[in-house]
C-alpha positions in Angstrom: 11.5 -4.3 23.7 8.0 -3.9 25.5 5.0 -2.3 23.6 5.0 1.1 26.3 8.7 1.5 25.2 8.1 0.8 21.5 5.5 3.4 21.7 7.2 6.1 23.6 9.9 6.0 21.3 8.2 5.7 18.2 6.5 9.4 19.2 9.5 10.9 19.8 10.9 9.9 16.7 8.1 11.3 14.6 8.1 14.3 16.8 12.0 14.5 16.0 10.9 14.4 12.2 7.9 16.5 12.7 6.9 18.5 9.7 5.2 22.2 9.9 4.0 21.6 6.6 2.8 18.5 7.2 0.7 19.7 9.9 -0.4 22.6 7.8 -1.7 20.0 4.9 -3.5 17.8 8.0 -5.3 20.2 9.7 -6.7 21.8 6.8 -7.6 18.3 5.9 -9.7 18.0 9.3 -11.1 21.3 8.7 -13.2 20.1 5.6 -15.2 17.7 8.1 -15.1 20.2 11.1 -15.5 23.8 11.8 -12.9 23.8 14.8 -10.4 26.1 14.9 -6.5 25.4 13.9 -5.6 25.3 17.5 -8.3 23.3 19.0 -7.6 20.8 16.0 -3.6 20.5 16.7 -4.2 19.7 20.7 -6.7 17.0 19.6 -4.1 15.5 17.4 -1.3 16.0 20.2 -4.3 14.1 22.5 -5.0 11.4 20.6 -0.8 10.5 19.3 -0.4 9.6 22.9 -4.1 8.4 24.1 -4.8 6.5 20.9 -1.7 5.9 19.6 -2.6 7.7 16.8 -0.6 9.1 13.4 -1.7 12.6 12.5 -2.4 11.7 8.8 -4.7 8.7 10.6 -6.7 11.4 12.7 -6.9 13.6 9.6 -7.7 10.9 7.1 -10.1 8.9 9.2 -11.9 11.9 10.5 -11.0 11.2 14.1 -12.2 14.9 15.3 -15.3 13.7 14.4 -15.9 10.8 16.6 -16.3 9.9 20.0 -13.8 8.7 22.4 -15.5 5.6 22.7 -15.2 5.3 18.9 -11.7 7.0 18.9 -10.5 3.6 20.2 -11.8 1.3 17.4 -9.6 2.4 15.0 -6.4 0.7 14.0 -3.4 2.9 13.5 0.5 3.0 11.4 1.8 3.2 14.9 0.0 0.0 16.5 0.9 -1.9 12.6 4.7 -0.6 13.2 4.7 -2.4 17.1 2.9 -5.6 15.2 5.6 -5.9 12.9 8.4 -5.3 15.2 6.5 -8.0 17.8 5.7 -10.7 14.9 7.7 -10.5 12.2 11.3 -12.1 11.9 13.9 -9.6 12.1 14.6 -11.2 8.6 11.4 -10.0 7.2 12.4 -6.5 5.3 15.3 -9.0 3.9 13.4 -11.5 2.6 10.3 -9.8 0.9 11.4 -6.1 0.1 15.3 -7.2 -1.3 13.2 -7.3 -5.1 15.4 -8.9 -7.2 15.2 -11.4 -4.5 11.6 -11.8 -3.8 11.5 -11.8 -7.8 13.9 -15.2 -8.0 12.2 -16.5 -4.7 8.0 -16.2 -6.2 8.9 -16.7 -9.7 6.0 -18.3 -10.9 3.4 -15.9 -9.3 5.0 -12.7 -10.9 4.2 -13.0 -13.8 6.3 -10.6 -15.6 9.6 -10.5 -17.3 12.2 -8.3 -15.4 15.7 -7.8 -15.1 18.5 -6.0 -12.9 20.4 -3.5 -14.9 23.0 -3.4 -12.2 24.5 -7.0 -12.5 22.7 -8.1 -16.6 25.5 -7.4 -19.4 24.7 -5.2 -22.2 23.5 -8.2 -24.3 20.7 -9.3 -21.9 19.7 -5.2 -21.1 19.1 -5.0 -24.9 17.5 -8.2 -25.8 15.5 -7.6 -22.8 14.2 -3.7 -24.1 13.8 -4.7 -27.5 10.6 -6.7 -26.3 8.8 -4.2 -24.5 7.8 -1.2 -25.9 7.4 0.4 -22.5 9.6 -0.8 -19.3 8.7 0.0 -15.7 11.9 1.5 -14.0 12.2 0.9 -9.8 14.6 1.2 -7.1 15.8 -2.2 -6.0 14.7 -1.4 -2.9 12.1 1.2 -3.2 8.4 1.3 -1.4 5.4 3.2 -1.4 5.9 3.6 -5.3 8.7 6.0 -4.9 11.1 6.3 -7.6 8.7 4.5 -10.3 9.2 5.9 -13.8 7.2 4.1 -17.4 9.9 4.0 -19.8 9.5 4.5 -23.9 12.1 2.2 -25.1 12.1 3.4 -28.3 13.5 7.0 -26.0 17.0 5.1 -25.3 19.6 5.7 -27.9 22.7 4.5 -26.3 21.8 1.4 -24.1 25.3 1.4 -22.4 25.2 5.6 -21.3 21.6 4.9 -19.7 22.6 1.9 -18.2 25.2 4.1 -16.6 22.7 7.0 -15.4 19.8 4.5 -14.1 22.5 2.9 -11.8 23.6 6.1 -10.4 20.1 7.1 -9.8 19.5 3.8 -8.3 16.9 2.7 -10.4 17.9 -0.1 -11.5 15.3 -3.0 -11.7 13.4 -3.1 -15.2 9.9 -4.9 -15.7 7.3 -5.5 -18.1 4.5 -3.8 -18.2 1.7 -6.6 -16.6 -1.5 -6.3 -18.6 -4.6 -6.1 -16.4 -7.8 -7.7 -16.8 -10.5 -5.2 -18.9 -12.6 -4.8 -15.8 -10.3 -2.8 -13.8 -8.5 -1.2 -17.2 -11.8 0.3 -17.3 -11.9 1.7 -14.2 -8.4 3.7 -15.1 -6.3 2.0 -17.8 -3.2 4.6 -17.1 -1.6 2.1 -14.2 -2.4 -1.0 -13.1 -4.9 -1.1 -10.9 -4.0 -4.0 -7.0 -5.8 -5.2 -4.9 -3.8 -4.7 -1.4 -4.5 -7.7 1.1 -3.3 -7.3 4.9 -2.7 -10.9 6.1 -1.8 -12.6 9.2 -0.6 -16.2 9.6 -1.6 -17.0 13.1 0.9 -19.8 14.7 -2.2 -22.6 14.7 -1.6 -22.4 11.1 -5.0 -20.2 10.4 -4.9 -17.7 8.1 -6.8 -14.5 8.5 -7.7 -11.6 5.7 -7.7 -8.8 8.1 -8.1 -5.7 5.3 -9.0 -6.5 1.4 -8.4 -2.8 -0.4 -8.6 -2.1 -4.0 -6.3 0.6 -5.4 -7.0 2.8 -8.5 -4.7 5.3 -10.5 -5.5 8.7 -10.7 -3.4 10.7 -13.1 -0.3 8.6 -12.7 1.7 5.2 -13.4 1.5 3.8 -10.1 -1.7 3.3 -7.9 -0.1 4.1 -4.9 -1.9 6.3 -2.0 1.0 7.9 -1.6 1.9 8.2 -5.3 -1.8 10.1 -6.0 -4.2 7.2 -6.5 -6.8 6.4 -4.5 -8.2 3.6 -2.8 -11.4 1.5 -1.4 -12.4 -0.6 1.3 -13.4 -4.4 -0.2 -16.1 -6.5 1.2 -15.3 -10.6 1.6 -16.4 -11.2 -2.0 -14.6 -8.4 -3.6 -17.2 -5.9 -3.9 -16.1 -1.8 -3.5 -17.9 -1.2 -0.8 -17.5 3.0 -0.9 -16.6 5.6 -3.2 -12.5 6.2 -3.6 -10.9 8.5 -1.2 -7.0 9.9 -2.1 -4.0 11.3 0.1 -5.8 14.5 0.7 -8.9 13.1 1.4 -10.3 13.7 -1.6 -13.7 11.6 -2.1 -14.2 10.2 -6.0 -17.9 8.4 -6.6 -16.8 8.3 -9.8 -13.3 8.0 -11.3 -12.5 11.4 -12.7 -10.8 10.3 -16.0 -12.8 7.4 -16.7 -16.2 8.0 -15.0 -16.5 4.6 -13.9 -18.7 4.3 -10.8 -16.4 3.1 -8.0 -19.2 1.7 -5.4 -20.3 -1.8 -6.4 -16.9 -2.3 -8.5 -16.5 -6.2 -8.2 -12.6 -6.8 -8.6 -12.5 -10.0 -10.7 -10.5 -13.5 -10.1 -11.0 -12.4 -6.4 -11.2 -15.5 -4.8 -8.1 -16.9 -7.1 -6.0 -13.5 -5.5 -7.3 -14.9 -2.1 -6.1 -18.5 -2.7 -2.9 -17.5 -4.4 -2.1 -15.3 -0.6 -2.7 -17.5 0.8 -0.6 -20.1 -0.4 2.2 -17.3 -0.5 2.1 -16.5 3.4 2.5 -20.4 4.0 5.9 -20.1 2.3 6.8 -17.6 4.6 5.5 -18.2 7.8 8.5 -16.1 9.4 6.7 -13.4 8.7 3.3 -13.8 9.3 1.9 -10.0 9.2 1.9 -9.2 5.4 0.8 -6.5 3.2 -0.1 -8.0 -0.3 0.2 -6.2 -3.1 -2.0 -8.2 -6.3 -2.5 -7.3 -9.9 -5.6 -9.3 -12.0 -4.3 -10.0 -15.3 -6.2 -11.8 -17.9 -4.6 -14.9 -17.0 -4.7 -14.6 -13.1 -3.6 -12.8 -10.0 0.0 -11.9 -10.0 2.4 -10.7 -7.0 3.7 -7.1 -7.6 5.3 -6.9 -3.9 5.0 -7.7 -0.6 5.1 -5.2 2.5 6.4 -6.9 5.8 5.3 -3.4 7.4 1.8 -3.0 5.4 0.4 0.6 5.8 -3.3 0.8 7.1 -7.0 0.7 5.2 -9.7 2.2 6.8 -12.7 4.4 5.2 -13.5 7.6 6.5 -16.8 7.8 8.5 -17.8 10.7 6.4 -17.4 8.5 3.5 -19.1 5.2 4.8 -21.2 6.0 7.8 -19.1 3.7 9.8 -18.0 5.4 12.8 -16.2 2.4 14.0 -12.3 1.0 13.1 -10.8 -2.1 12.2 -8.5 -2.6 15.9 -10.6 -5.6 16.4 -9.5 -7.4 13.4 -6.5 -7.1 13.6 -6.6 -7.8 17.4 -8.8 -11.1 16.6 -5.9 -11.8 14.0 -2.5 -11.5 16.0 -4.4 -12.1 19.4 -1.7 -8.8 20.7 -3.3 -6.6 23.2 -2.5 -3.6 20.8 
């Protein structure tokens, strides 16, 4: 399938699935930035889904009403990573890196953490295995985006065998320890762990390209997810926060509400380890060569908590960073596609 057919019916599916709340929560997002009015601000978003190939959160998020056409076209957008992924990555992809118990057995030794499948361990193992951890991360086997993440007291579980029973039928069924992060970003929110999300491409002369470096930070929550309430920043080549945190809503966060830890100038530490240790990841899996990264620091090191073969997109707002121009170029430069 050609890109112009990709395209046309990636908008008609999001059209099918179109939510009036949705739209509600975006334009009043774009609203914050600009003094338009509602329906001006919904034919701009209509405009730029087809002319820019453009998301509706992107245009809210990324304060697209703001810009210029010419700068309207610099930005990189879900719909354009989507057709990358499609184009690049071996229909195997969502198989081999999203299937968690099996990206768990496959990487091992950069994981880190103890874990265990409730589904398919016997009774022994699932109690052995929660009488060492005093908390337990619960996930879907095949969850993304952070849904379905609960922290666990295992002291709360009376009868091992009835909750065994209930996680399964709520499909929530992969257990892990709880990694420890370095004290650096602990700091900066100690109530989830804190990644560091690298989009990656594995070019076929071997090269490998960091496209986006983002640091994601907890607000509130167990999980650091954008979509799960935390927010995130843009990272410079030595691992520097570059801007203040933004969140889903486009919240902006100088400092981190709980903690009041400046997020500008944040250095994420073991950076250049995490950028080795990616590295040497995407070369075991050059079937799939457009990655989403997702890395804890731990005292000890970098450690894999997933990988995304359909990684979401990292840009900062203009409002945010004075940067009125997108990231389409990287990822052009990277994948050398004519997106």
């Amino acid at each position: 399938m050609g890109q112009l057919a990709m395209r046309l019916r990636y908008l008609a599916d999001r059209a099918r699935h179109l939510s009036p709340a949705n739209l509600a929560e975006f334009t009043d997002q774009v609203k914050r930035v600009s003094k338009a009015p509602t329906p001006v601000i919904i034919a701009d978003m209509l405009w730029c889904s087809v002319r820019y190939d453009m998301g509706f959160r992107d245009y809210a998020v990324w304060d697209i009403r703001l810009l210029k056409a010419r700068e309207r076209k610099t930005w990189m957008t879900h719909p354009k990573s989507f057709r990358i992924t499609k184009l690049l990555n071996s229909p195997t992809a969502k198989e081999l890196v999203e299937d968690k118990p099996r990206f768990y057995r496959d990487f091992d030794a950069d994981i880190r953490r103890e874990w265990i499948d409730v589904a398919t361990a016997d009774p022994d193992r699932i109690s052995a295995f929660l009488g060492r951890h005093e908390y337990v991360l619960a996930k879907p086997v095949g969850g993304f985006g952070g849904a379905g993440i609960d922290r666990i007291a295992t002291s709360d579980i009376d009868d091992v065998d009835a909750w065994r029973t209930q996680q399964v039928a709520r499909g929530q069924t992969l257990l892990e320890e709880i990694l420890p992060q370095h004290a650096d970003l602990a700091a900066v929110y100690p109530g989830s762990v804190n990644t560091v999300r690298l989009v990656t491409f594995l070019d076929p002369a071997g090269v490998f390209h960091v496209i986006a470096a983002v640091l994601r930070i907890g607000n509130g929550g167990v999980i650091d997810n954008f979509a799960g309430g935390g927010m995130f920043t843009m990272l410079d080549d030595d691992g520097v926060a570059l801007y203040p945190g933004v969140d889903k809503q486009s919240h902006v966060y100088e400092r981190h509400p709980v903690t009041g830890v400046q997020i500008e100038g944040l250095r994420v530490p073991m950076y250049a380890e995490a950028l080795q240790m990616v590295e040497r990841l995407s070369r075991r899996l050059p079937q799939v060569p457009y990655m989403g990264w997702d890395i804890a620091i731990t005292p000890d090191g970098p450690a894999v908590i997933e990988a995304n073969h359909n990684s979401s997109v990292f840009q900062m707002k203009p409002t945010v960073s004075g940067v009125r121009t997108g990231l389409l170029s990287r990822y052009r430069d990277a994948t050398g596609l004519d997106l």
